[in-house]
C-alpha positions in Angstrom: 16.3 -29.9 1.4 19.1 -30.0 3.7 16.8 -32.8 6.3 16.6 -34.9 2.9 20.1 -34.8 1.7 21.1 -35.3 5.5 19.1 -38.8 5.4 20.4 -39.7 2.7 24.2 -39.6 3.8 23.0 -41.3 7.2 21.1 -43.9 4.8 24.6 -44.1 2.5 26.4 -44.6 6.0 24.2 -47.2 7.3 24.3 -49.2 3.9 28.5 -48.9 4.5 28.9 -47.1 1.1 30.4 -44.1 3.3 32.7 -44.5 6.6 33.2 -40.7 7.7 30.9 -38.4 9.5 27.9 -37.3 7.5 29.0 -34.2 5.4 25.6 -32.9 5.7 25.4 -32.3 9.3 28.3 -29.2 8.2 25.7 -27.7 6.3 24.9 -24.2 7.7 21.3 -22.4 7.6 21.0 -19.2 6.6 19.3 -17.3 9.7 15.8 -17.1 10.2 13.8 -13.9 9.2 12.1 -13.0 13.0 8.2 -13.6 13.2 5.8 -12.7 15.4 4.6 -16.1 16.9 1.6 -17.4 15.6 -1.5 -17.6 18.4 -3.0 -20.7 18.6 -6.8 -21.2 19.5 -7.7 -20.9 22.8 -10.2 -23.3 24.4 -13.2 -21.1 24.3 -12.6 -21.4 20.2 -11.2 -24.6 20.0 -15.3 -25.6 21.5 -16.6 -23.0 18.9 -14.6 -24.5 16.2 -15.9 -28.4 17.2 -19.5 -26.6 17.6 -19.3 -25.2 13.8 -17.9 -28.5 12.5 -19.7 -30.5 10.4 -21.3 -33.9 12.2 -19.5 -36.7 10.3 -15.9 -34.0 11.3 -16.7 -33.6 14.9 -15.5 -36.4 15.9 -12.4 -36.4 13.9 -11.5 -32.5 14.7 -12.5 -33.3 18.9 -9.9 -36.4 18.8 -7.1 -34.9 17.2 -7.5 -32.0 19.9 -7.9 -34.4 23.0 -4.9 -36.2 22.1 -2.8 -33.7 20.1 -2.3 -36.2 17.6 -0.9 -35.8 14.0 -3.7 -35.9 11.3 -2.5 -38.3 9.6 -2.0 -40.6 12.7 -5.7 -40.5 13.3 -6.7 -40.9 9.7 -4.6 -44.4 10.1 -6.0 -45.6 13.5 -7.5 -48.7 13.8 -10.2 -49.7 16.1 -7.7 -52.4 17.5 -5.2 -49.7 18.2 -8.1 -48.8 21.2 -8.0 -50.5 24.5 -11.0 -49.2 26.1 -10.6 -51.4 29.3 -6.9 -49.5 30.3 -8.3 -46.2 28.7 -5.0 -46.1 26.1 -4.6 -45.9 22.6 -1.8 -46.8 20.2 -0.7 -44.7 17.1 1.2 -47.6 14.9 0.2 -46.4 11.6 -0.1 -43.3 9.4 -1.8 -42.5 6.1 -0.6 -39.6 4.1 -1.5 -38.9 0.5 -3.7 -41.9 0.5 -0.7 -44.1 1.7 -0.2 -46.1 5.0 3.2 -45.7 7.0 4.9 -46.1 10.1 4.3 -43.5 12.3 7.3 -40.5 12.9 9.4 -40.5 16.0 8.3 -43.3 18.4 4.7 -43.1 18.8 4.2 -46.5 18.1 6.2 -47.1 21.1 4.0 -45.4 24.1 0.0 -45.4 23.9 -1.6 -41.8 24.8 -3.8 -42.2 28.0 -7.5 -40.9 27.7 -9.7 -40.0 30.7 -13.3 -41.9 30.9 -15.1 -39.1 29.1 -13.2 -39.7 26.1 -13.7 -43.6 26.3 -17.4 -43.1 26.6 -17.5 -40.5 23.4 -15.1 -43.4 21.5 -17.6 -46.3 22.4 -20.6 -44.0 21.3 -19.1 -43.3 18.4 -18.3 -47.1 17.6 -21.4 -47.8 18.2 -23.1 -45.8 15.5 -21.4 -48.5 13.0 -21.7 -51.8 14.9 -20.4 -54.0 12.2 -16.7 -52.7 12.4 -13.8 -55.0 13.1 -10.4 -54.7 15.3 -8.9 -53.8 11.5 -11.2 -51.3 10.3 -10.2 -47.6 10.1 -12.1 -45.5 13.2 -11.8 -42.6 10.5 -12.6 -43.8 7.2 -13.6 -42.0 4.0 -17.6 -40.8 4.5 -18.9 -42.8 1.1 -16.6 -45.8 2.1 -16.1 -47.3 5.4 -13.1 -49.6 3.6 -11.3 -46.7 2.4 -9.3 -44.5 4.3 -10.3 -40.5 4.3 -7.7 -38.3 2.4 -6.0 -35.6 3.9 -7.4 -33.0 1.9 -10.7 -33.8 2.3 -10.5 -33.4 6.2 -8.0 -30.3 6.2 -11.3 -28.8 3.7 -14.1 -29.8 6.6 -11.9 -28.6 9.2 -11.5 -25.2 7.1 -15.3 -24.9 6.8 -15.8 -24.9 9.9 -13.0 -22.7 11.1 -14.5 -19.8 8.2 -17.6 -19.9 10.2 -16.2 -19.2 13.4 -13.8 -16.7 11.9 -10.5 -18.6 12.4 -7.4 -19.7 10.2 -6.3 -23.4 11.9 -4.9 -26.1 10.4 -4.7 -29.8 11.9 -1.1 -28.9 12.8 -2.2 -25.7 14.6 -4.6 -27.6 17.0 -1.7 -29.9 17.6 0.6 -26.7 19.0 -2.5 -25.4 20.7 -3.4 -28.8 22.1 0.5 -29.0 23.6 0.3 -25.4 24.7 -2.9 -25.9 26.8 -0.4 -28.8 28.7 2.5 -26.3 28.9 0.1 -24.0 30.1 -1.5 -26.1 32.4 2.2 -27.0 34.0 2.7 -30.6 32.9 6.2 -31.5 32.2 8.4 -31.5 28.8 8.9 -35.0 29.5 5.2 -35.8 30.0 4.4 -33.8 26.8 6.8 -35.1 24.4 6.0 -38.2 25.3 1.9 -37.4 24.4 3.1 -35.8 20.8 5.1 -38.9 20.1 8.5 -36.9 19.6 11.6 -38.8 20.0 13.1 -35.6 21.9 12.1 -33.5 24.3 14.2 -31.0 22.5 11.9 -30.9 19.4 8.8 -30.3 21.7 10.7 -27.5 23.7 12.0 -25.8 20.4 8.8 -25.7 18.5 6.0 -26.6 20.3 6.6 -24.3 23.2 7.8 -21.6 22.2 4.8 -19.7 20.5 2.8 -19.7 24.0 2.4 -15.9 24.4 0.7 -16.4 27.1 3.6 -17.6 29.3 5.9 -15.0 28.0 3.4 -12.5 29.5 3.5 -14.2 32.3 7.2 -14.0 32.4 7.0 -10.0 31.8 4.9 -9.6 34.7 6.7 -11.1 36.9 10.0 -9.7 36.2 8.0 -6.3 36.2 6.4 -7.1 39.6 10.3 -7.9 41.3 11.3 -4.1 41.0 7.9 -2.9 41.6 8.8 -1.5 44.7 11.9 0.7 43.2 9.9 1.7 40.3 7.1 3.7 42.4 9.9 5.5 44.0 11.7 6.2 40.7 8.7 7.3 38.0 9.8 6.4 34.7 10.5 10.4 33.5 12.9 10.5 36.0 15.1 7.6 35.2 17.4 9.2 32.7 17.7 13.1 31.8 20.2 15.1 30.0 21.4 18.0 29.7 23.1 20.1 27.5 25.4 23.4 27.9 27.3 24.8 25.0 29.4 21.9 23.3 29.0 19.8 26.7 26.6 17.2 27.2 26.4 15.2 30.5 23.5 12.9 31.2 22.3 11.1 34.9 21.2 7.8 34.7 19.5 6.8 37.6 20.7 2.8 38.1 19.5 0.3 40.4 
């Protein structure tokens, strides 16, 4: 609510009906109940999942991992959005709710890079439906090649599959996980807001990266492993005692 009344101040602005700063941006949210963050699947179940998918899905599901796309970006690709010579492919449109659009941010503006393997799996899978044009959808609906495939009817294969492997994903989850495995891997924030099509780096930092567990862990340990050294001289049961005599209490703290 407070993103749509915001837009439509900036819109109001824009069109000159308002010439101050956008009262929306004062509005305050109330805090945020904490949450455990959520896992996301790790590559040894991201290949289960694609394994328990359905034939005429696996494609779909395996694309929207390799590039971390947005489902509703690779529901509104077009085969002429491909350039298999420079290996690079271009989200310029979107279809939600049955509906083409624009993509969000700037994808439109910077093509995703693929790797040969996934050039070869694109031109096999082209192949399978030689009659296609630059302008037809490389994800249409399964009883009509013209039509474009809903959004529920892809989030419902993608569940199937996920029951049978005995996970909860959605396309939006494979998305994190697929930005995650880049964190993960050490690519730059740059590099990967630049892959996810976010206008700022900021949005990819805030909540794209901050559910990798794994790199918190990693953070623990290592902060654990700096005082290593003092800790095996100093057992944990002897870093603080107290004790107590009569209505006095004094306690030793043993400090680094």
């Amino acid at each position: 609510m407070r993103n749509l009344i915001r837009s439509l101040f900036r819109q109001a602005t824009r069109d000159e009906f308002l010439n101050s700063q956008n009262p929306a941006t004062l509005i305050e949210m109330p805090p945020k109940d904490p949450k455990v963050p959520v896992a996301v699947p790790s590559a040894e179940q991201i290949c289960a999942l694609l394994d328990a998918g359905e034939p005429e899905f696996q494609v779909l599901t395996w694309f929207v991992v390799v590039t971390a796309c947005r489902i509703g970006e690779a529901l509104g690709l077009k085969w002429g959005a491909i350039n298999f010579e420079d290996k690079l492919v271009w989200f310029l449109t979107a279809r939600y709710l049955g509906e083409e659009h624009l993509t969000k941010g700037h994808s439109g503006r910077e093509p995703v890079v693929l790797m040969d393997e996934e050039i070869a799996r694109l031109r096999e899978y082209k192949a399978r439906t030689p009659q296609v044009t630059e302008g037809d959808l490389v994800f249409p609906h399964l009883k009509d090649a013209k039509r474009a495939m809903t959004d529920d009817l892809a989030l419902s294969a993608l569940q199937r599959a996920a029951a049978k492997v005995g996970l909860h994903v959605t396309w939006h989850q494979l998305r994190h996980g697929g930005a995650s495995m880049l964190y993960r891997a050490g690519v730059p924030i740059k590099v990967i807001q630049k892959r996810l099509g976010h206008s700022k780096y900021q949005t990819t930092a805030d909540w794209y990266l901050e559910r990798d567990q794994e790199a918190a862990r990693k953070a623990a340990k290592i902060q654990s492993e700096f005082l290593a050294g003092w800790t095996k001289k100093h057992p944990a049961n002897v870093a603080a005692s107290v004790a107590v005599s009569g209505d006095k209490k004094s306690s030793a703290v043993v400090s680094c």
